[in-house]
N, C-alpha and C positions, 0 to 999 in steps of 0.2 A: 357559363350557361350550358355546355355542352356540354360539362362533365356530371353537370345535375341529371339532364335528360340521359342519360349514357345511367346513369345512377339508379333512376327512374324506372328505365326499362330492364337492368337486370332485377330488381325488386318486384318487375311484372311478372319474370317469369319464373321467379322465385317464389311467390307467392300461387303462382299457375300449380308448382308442382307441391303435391298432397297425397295423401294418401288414395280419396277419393277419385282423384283425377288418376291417378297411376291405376285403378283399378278398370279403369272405361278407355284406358289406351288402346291403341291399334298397332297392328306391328308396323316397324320401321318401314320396312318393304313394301308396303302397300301405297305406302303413303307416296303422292308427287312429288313433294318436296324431295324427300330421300333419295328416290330414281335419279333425280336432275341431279343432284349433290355426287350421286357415283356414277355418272355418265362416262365410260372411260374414253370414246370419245374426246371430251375436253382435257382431260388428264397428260396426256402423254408428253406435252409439251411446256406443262403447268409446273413450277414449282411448288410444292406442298403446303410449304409455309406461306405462301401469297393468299391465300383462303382460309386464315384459322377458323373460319365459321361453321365452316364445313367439316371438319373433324369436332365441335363443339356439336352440333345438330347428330353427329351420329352417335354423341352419348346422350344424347337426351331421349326423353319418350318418345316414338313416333309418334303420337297425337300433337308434339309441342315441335315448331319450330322458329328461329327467330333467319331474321335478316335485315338486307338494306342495299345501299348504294351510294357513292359519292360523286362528284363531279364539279370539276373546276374547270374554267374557263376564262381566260385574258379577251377581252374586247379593245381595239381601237379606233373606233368609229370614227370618220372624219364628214365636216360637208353637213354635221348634224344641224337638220329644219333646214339644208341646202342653204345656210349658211357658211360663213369662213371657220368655225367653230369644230374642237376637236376635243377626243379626250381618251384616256386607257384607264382599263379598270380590271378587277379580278373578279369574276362572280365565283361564289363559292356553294355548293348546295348539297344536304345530307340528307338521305331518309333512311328511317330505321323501322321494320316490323317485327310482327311478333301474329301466327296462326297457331290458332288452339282449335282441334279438331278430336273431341272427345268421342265422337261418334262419325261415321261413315257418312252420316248424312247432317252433319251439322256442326259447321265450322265458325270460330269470329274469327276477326283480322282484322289488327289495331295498327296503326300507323303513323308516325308522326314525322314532319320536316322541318328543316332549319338550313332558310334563303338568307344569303349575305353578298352588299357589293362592300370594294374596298376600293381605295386610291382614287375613287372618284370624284371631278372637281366641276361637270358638270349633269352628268344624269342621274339623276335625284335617287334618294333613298324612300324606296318605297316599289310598287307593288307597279310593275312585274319582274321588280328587279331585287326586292327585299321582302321577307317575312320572314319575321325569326321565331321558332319552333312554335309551329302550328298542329292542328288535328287534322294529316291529310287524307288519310281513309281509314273509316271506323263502322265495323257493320257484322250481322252476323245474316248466315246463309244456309236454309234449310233445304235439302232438296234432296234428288237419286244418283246423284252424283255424272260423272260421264259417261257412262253407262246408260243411265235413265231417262228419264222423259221431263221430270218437269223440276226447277229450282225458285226459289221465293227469295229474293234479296232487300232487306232496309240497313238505311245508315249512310254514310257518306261514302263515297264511291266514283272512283274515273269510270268517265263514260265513254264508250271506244266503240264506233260504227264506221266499215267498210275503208274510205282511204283517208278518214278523217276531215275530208270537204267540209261538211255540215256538222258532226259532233265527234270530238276529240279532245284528249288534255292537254294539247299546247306545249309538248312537253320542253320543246327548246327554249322555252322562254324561264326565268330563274325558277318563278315560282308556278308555272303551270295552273292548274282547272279543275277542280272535282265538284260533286255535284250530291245536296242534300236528295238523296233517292229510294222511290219504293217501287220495285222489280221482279216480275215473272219472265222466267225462260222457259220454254216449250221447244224440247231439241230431241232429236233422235238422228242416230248416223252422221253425214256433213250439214242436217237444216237445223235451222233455227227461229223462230219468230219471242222475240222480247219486247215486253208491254213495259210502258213505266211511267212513272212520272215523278220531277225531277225538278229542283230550284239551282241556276245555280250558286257555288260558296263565292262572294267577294273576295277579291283579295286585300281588305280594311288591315286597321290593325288589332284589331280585338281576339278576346283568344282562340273564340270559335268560331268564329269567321258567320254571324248567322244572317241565311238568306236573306233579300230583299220579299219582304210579304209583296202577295200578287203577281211576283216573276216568275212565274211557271212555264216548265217543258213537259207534255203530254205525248207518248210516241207509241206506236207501232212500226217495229223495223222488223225483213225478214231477212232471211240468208239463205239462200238457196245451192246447195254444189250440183251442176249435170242437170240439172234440168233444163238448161241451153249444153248440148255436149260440148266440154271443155272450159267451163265455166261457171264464173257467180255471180250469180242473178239475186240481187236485193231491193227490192221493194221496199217504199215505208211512207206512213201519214204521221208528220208533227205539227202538233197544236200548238201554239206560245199565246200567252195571255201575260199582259205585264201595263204596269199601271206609268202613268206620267212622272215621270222622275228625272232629275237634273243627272242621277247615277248611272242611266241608261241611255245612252249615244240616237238606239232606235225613234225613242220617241217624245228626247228634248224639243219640247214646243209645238208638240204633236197631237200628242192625247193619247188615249187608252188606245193599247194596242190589242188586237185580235185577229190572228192572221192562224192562217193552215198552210202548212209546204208538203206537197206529195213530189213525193221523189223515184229514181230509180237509179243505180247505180249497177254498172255493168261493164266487166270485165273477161275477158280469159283471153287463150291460143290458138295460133291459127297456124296451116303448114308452111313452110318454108323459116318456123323460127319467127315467125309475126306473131305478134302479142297487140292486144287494144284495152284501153279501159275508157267508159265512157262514166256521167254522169250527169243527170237533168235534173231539172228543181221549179215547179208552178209556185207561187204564192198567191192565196184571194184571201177575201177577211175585212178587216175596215182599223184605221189609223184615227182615231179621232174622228173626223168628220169624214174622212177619206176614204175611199175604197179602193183596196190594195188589187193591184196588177200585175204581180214581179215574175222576173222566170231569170234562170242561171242553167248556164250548160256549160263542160267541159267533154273535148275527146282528145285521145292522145293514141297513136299508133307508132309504134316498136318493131324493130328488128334485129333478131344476135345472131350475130356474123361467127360462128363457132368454129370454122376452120382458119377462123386469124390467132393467133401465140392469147391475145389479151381476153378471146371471146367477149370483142364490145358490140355494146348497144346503143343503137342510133335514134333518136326518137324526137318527134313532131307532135305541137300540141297547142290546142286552143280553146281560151277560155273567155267567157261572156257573160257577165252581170249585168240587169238592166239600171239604169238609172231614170230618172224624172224629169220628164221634156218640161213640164208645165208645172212648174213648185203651184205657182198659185190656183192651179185644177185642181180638180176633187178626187182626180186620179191619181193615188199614190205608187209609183212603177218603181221607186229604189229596192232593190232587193236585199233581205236581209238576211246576212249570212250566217246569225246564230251560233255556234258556241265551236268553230273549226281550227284545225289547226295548220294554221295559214303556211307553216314554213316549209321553205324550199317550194311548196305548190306556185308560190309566186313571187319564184324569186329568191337568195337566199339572205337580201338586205334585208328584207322583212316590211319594207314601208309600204305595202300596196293589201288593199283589203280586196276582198268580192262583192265589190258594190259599184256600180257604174264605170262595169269594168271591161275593156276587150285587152288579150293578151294574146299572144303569139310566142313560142317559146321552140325551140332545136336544141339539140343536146345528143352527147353522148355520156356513157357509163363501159369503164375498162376493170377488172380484175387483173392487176401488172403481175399481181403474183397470188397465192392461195388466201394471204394476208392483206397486202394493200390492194385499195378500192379508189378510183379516181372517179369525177365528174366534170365535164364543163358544157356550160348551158350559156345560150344568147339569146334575150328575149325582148319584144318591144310592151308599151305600155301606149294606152289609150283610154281617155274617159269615154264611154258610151254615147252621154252625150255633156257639153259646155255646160249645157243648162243645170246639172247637176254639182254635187260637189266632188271634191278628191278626197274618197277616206282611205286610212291610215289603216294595217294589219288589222287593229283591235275592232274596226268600223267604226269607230271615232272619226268625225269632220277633222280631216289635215290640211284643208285648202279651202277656204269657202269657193262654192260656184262664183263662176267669172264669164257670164254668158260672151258669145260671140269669142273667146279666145280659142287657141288652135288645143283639139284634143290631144295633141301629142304630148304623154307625159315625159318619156325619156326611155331610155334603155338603157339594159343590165346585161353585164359579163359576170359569170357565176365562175369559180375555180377550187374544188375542192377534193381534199384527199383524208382516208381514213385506213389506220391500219390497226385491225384486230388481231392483238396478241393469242388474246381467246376470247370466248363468249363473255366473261366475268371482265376483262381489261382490254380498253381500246381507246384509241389515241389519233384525233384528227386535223384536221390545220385547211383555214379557206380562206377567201378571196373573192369579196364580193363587190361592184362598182357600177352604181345609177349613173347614167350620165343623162345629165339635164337635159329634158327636150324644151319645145318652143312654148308649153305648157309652163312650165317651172319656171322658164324664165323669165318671162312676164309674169308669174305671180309671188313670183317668192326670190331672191339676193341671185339664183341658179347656180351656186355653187353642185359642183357634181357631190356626189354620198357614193363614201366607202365603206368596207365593213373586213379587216380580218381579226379571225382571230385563229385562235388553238385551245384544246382542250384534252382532258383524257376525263375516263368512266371507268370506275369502278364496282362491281356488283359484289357483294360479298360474299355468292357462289360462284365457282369458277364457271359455271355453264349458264353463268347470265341465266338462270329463273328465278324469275319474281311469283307469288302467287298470281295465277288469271282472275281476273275480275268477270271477265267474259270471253265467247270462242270469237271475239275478232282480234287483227293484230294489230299491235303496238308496242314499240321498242320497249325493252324490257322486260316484257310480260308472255310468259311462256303461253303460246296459242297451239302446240301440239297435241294436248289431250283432248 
C-alpha cells in the first residue's frame, strides 16, 4: 500500500513538471522551502546522506518542491479504563507533500498520510489511532505573500491558533485534525487577524474523510506582537453551530447546538527571566433548550534560572473548566472545549479533557546539554463540580456524573526527555502515571494508568521545515517567515 502512494506521488510530480510549468518557475533561492533546505546552521552536524530529499529539491525547479515526515512510536499503557488491563503496541505514521508554487503569489499544497497500529491486543484499530492513507491537507493559497497584506486560503487545512488550548491539530495523537476550510489572512509585520470558516474532517474510514453537514467553526482570531510591550496579545470570537448527532460528544441528547466563545489569550516577558501565559474563554448561545453559561481560564507563571549549568525553568500553573451544577436546569454551564490539543497541557497520560475541570500543575524544564531536553511535572485533578461528568481528552463522557462523590480525580507524575539530533531527526522517551484519587475509586476498578513510551521523528529536511499553513506555531511547521 505504501509503495502505491510512494508511486502515486512521484507521478505527481512528474506530471507537475512541463514545459509550461518550467516556464512560470521562480528561482530556487527565493523560494522558503530552498532557504530552509540550505540552512547551514542545521548542516554541520548532519550527515548528508540522512536527507536525500534535500539534495533531490535542489535539482528540481524552485517553483516545485516535495517532502514529509515519519514518526514511530512504542506505547505501553497500563491501568487502561483504571482497570487491571494492559497492552504495548507500535504506532507508526507517514506524511508525504508535494508544493507547486508557479507564481509568487499562488501556491497548492497536496498532502497525504498513512496511520497504523501494530501488535495491538487491546486498543482497537481505528481513529485516533489508525487511518491508512488519507487526504491530510489539500488547498491552494492566493495572496502577497509575507511580505504583504492579505492571503485567501480553501481546501483542507491544519488549523493552528496561539498554544493550541481551543484550536489545534492534535498532533500527538496517531492521526491528528484538519479541517475542511475557507480563509482570509490580514497580516502586516508581527499582526495578524484570520477570518474563517471551517468543518471539522472525521477521522471515519472513508477516503475523504467528509465533514459532518451543520458542524461548523466560524472565527475571527487576531495576533497581536508589542502592543502589550513584550508580548502577544490575541483576541478572538468563534461561532460553532452543530446539529444533534450520536457523532458528537457536545450534544448527545442535547439538541442543536449554538454557542459563541470569546476569548483572549495572553502571553510574554517579564524582568528577572519571568515569563506568564494566560488564557480566558466565555461561552453563551443555547444547547437545545438550554442556555449556555460556560467560561475556562488558564494562567501559568515561569522563571529561568540562567546562571545554573541546565538554565532550568520552574513553572506553576492552573487550569478551570466549568462544569454543570444542575444537569436538569435550563442552564447549560459545561464548557466546551472545541477542537484543542490537549496534550501535555493536561497532563502527558492524556485522559483528562477541559471540561468540568480544576488542575493545578508544578514543573520544571532543564536543557542538560545543547541537545537533550528534560521535563518533570506533578499535577492534581478535580471535577468542578460531582454534579457533572468526568470527560476524557477527546470530551467524550469517561465517567458518568456520580453526584455527591468526592471531586478528587487523582494525580499525575509526568517524566520526560527528548534529544534533538537536528531540527529534521529527534528522539524522545516518557513517563507518565495517574494515580487514582478518591474519585476513581469509587467509580471505576481504581487501578492507577500509566503511560510510557519512546519515539523518534523524522522530517525529510534536515531543518525540520514543513510548509506554514499559518504564522502561528506548531511543531513541525516553520513559523519564522
Amino acid at each position: 500500500m505504501r509503495t502505491n502512494a510512494l508511486l502515486a506521488l512521484v507521478l505527481l510530480v512528474g506530471l507537475s513538471i512541463t514545459p509550461g510549468w518550467v516556464n512560470a518557475q521562480t528561482s530556487s533561492d527565493s523560494t522558503a522551502a530552498s532557504s530552509a533546505a540550505r540552512d547551514p546552521s542545521t548542516a554541520a552536524d548532519t550527515p548528508v546522506w540522512l536527507f536525500p530529499v534535500v539534495e533531490l529539491n535542489d535539482h528540481l525547479p524552485g517553483w516545485l518542491r516535495i517532502g514529509g515526515e515519519y514518526r514511530n512510536r512504542v506505547e505501553g499503557p497500563s491501568g487502561i479504563g483504571y482497570t487491571g488491563t494492559r497492552d504495548f503496541y507500535l504506532l507508526d505514521r507517514l506524511r508525504m507533500w508535494v508544493n507547486i508554487q508557479p507564481k509568487e503569489w499562488l501556491t497548492f499544497h497536496g498532502e497525504v498520510q498513512d496511520s497504523r497500529i501494530f501488535f495491538n491486543h487491546h486498543i482497537p484499530n481505528g481513529n485516533p489511532y489508525e487511518d491508512s492513507w488519507t487526504l491530510w491537507e489539500g488547498y491552494a493559497k492566493v495572496g502577497s505573500g509575507p511580505g504583504g497584506w492579505v492571503d485567501v486560503l480553501a481546501g483542507r487545512q491544519v488549523l493552528v491558533f496561539g498554544e493550541e488550548r481551543v484550536i489545534g491539530p492534535s498532533d500527538w495523537l496517531n492521526v491528528g485534525r484538519t479541517f475542511n476550510v475557507a480563509r482570509l489572512d490580514l497580516h502586516h509585520a508581527n499582526n495578524r487577524v484570520s477570518v474563517f470558516a471551517a468543518s471539522v474532517v472525521p477521522g471515519d474510514s472513508s477516503d475523504l474523510h467528509n465533514a459532518l453537514a451543520g458542524n461548523n467553526l466560524y472565527g475571527v482570531y487576531g495576533s497581536f506582537k508589542n502592543v502589550v510591550p513584550k508580548a502577544d496579545f490575541e483576541p478572538y470570537v468563534l461561532w460553532r453551530v452543530a446539529p444533534s448527532s450520536s457523532a458528537l460528544a457536545e450534544t448527545l441528547g442535547r439538541g442543536h447546538l449554538n454557542e459563541v466563545t470569546t476569548g483572549l489569550h495572553w502571553r510574554g516577558t517579564l524582568p528577572a527571566d519571568f515569563d506568564y501565559d494566560t488564557e480566558f474563554d466565555g461561552q453563551t448561545g443555547s444547547l437545545g433548550a438550554s442556555s449556555i453559561r460556560a467560561w475556562a481560564g488558564y494562567a501559568s507563571v515561569g522563571k529561568t534560572f540562567r546562571n545554573v549549568a541546565t538554565s532550568p525553568r520552574a513553572f506553576i500553573e492552573g487550569n478551570y473548566a466549568s462544569g454543570t451544577k444542575n444537569p436538569v436546569g435550563r442552564d447549560w454551564n459545561t464548557f466546551d472545549q472545541l477542537y484543542p490539543s490537549n496534550h501535555d497541557k493536561y497532563g502527558f497520560e492524556d485522559q483528562i479533557g477541559r471540561r468540568n475541570l480544576e488542575q493545578f500543575r508544578v514543573g520544571a524544564e532543564e536543557d542538560l546539554t545543547k541537545k537533550w531536553k528534560v521535563k518533570q511535572a506533578f499535577e492534581g485533578y478535580w471535577l468542578a463540580t460531582s454534579n457533572d461528568n468526568f470527560y476524557a481528552s477527546s470530551g467524550a463522557i469517561a465517567i458518568p456524573a456520580h453526584p455527591g462523590a468526592s471531586r478528587h480525580v487523582g494525580n499525575e507524575l509526568d517524566l520526560v526527555a527528548e534529544y534533538l539530533l537536528n531540527p529534521g531527526l529527534t528522539f524522545g522517551v516518557g513517563y507518565a502515571r495517574l494515580f487514582a484519587g478518591q474519585f476513581l475509586n469509587t467509580t471505576t476498578p481504581g487501578h492507577d494508568s500509566s503511560y510510557p513510551y519512546a519515539y523518534f521523528q523524522y522530517n525529510f529536511s534536515k531543518s525540520g521545515f514543513h510548509y506554514p499553513v499559518n504564522g502561528n506555531k506548531n511543531p513541525g511547521i516553520d513559523t519564522s517567515k
